[in-house]
N, C-alpha and C positions, 0 to 999 in steps of 0.2 A: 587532631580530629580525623574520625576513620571516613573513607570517602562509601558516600552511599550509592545505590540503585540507581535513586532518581536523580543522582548528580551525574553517571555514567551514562543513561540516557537522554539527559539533557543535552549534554556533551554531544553523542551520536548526532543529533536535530542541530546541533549548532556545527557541526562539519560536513553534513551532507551535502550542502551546494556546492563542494570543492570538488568530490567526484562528479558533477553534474556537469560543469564546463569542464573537466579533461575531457571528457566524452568524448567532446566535439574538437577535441587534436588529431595530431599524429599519431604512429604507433607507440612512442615512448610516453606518453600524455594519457595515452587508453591504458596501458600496464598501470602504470601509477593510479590509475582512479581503479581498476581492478583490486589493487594492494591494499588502496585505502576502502574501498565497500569490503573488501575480505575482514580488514583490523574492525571494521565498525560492525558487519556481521557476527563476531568474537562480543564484541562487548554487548550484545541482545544477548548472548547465552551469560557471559559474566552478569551481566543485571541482576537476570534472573537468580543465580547463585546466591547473589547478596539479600535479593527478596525475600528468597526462601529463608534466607538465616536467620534474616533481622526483622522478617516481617514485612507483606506489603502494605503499602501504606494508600490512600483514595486518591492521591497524586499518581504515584506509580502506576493504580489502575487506570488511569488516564493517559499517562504520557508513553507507555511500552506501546501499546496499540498504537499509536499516533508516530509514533517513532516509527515501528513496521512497515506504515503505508508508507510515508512519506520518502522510506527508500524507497521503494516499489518507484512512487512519483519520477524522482530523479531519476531513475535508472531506465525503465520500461518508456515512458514519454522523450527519451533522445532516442530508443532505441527504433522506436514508429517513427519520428522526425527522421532518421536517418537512412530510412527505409530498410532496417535490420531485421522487422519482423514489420509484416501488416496488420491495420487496422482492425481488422475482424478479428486478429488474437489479442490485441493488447485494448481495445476497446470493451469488451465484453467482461476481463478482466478486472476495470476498475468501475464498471455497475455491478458486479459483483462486491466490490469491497463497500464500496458506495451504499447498498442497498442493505447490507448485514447490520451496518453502523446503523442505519436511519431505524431497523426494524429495532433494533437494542435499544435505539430511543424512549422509544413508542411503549416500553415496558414500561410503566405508574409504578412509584413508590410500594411496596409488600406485595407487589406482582412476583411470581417466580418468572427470573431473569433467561437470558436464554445462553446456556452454559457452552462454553469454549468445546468444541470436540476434540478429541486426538488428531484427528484430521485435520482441522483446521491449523492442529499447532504442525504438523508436517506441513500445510500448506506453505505454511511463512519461511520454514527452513528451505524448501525446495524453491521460492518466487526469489529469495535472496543469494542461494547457489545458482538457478536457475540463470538470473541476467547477468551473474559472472560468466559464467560458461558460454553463454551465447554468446556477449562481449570480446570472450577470449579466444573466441574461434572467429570470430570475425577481423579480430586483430589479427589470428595467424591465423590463413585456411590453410598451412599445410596437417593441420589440426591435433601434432605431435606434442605441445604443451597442452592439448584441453584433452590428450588420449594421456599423458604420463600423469597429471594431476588426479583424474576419475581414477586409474590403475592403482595410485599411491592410496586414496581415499578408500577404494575398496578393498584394499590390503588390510587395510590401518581398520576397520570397521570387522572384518573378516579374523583379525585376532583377539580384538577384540572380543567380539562370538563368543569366538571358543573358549579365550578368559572364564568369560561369564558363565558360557555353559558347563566348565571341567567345574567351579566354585559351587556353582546353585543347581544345575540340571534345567537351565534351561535358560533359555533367550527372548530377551522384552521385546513385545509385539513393534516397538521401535524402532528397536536392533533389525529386525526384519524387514520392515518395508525401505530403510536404509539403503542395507543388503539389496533388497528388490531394484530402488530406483537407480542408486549405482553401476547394479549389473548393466539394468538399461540403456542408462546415458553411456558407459559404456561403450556398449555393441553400438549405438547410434553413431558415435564418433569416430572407431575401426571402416564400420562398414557405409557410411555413406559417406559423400563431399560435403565440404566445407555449408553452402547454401544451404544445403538440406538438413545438414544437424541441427542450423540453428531453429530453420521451420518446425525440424521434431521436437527439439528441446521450446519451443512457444506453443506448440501444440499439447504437450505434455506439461507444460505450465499450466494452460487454459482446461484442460481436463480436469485435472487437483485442486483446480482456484472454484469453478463451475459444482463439483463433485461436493468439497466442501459448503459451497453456497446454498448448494439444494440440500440439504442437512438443517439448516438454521430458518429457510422458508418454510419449510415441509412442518418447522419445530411452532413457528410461530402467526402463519397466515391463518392459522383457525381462529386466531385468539383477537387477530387482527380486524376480520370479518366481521366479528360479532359487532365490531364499535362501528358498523355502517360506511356508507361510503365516503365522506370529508376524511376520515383519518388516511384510508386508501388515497385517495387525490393528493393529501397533504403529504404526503411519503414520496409519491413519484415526484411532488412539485420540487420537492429538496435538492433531490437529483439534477433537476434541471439544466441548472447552471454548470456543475461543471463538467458533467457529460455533455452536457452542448459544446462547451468549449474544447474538450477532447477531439469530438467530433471534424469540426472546422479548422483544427489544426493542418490539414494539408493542403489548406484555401488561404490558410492567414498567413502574411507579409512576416517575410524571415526575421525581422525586428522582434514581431509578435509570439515568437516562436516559443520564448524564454516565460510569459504571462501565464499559457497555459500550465507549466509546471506549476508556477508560482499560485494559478488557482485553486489547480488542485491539493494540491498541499497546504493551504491555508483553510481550505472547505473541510479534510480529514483533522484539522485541527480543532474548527468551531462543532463543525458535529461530534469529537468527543467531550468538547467542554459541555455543550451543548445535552447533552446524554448524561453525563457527570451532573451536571444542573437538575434535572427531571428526576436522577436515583434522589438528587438530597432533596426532593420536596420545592425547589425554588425555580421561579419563573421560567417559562421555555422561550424563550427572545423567537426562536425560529419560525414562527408564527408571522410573524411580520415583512421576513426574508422572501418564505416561498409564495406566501399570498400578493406581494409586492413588486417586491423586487427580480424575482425569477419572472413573471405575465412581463414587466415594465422592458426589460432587455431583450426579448423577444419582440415584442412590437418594435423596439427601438430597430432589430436588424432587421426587421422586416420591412418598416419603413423609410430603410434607407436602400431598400433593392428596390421597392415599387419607386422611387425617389430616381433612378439612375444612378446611383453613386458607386453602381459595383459590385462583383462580390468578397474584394479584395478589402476597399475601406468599410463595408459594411463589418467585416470578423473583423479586423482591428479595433473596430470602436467598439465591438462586443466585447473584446477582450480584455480593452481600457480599462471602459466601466465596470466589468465583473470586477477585474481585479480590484480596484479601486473600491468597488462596493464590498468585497469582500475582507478586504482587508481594515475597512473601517468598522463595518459587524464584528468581528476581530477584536478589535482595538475593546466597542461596546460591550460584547460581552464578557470581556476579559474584567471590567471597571465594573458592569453592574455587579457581577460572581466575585471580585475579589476578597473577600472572605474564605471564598473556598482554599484561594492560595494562598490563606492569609495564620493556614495553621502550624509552618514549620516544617510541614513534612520531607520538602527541599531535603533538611538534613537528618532525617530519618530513615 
């Protein structure tokens, strides 16, 4: 039996928590989660290889995306926890990711969809080289492994080129911006310290992640509009939850610290099943989430500050319960929609 796509991606989602706790090691503990986001990075481009050959499949459309964020999840969320990059950069980030998914929803059956940019697909290469290189410079600031890996990378991309251009006459718009951000990260890594590379490379994250984002509003807030204001409410309400939980991360009890990963990456999961549900015509569960349960946790930490209780166990119990609610919506919508996974595509 030939091994597919979706079984390579599945795979990725089912090893991603292992780089998530090296994080939080030593320096020999951060190389090895390095090694392994690097091999798991490889198998997004292998996926892809096999889709194209063999054809994607409604699975596949579902599970690559959801795979993408949920590195971003582990990697970018230890990396604010650990004070590696601030809030303002990697916050903005995943209402960005957050907001695109909710808008793709919001597409109705024989609506035209709102189509992947080229951008967007550099986005996910550059957010998933991006938190290596941050990571690897903050493991060594004398910054000579994250200056001889860009150097190698640029080389290897740079023969590439000319391959291509001595054969055809010329070099895919790809190839270029490669070459572009290379150079950059680069010269970022020569010429400044350690701290500061990794603020330009989260700066230079947040531009391409943001850059991309206004692309897909710009494509779809007209279309948006016209359905009046509940659909608009009903879109930020989705958000809610686990952008609040991002949020509160540097208030919530070190125990708690581990949940908001775990939120977030459970939220990019129901919002694509969730989105997947809406293209095939069947019930949107979500409905019941943001008008409910998103108002109800909110009141809940709110009235546990007017209460006294803190601001420390007020985010824990916020944290709880999301998690806990999320993961049972999860559970629901995986049971009502099973049909959808119920075609084989697994192994196609």
């Amino acid at each position: 039996m030939r091994i597919t796509a979706n079984q390579i991606t599945s795979l990725r989602i089912v090893l991603l928590p292992l780089p998530l706790f090296l994080i939080y090691g030593g320096p020999l503990s951060r190389l090895m989660a390095i090694l392994i986001l690097a091999v798991l990075g490889l198998t997004d481009y292998l996926d892809g290889v096999l889709a194209r050959k063999y054809g994607v499949t409604s699975l596949g459309r579902l599970l690559d995306p959801i795979a993408d964020k949920i590195f971003i999840a582990v990697t970018l969320v230890p990396l604010a926890d650990l004070f590696i990059l601030p809030m303002w950069i990697v916050w903005p980030i995943f209402f960005r990711e957050f907001l695109v998914t909710e808008m793709r929803r919001f597409m109705t059956p024989g609506q035209k969809g709102l189509r992947v940019t080229e951008l967007a697909k550099i986005k996910t290469t550059v957010q998933m080289t991006g938190v290596g290189l941050i990571l690897l410079t903050n493991t060594f600031p004398d910054r000579l492994p994250t200056i001889f890996f860009l150097a190698g990378l640029f080389l290897a991309t740079l023969f590439l080129s000319v391959a291509i251009f001595s054969k055809s006459g010329e070099i895919t718009s790809r190839l270029k911006s490669a070459l572009l951000l290379e150079g950059i990260g680069l010269t970022i890594a020569v010429a400044l310290p350690a701290r500061q590379v990794e603020l330009a490379y989260g700066i230079l994250l947040l531009l391409i992640t943001l850059a991309s984002g206004a692309q897909y509003v710009l494509a779809s807030m007209p279309g948006l509009l016209k359905k009046g204001l509940w659909p608009v409410v009903d879109l930020f309400l989705s958000l809610l939850n686990p952008l609040f939980a991002l949020l509160v991360l540097p208030v919530a009890p070190p125990p708690a610290h581990l949940l908001v990963v775990l939120i977030l990456a459970v939220e990019f999961a129901v919002q694509g099943i969730d989105m997947w549900a809406v293209q095939e015509g069947r019930p949107d569960l979500s409905l019941y989430k943001k008008r409910f349960f998103a108002p109800f946790l909110l009141l809940l930490f709110g009235a546990m500050l007017v209460s006294g209780a803190g601001l420390g166990a007020a985010t824990a119990t916020f944290l709880v319960f999301c998690s806990f609610g999320s993961l049972l919506y999860l559970f629901v919508d995986v049971w009502i929609h099973r049909s959808l996974f119920a075609k084989g595509d697994f192994f196609r």
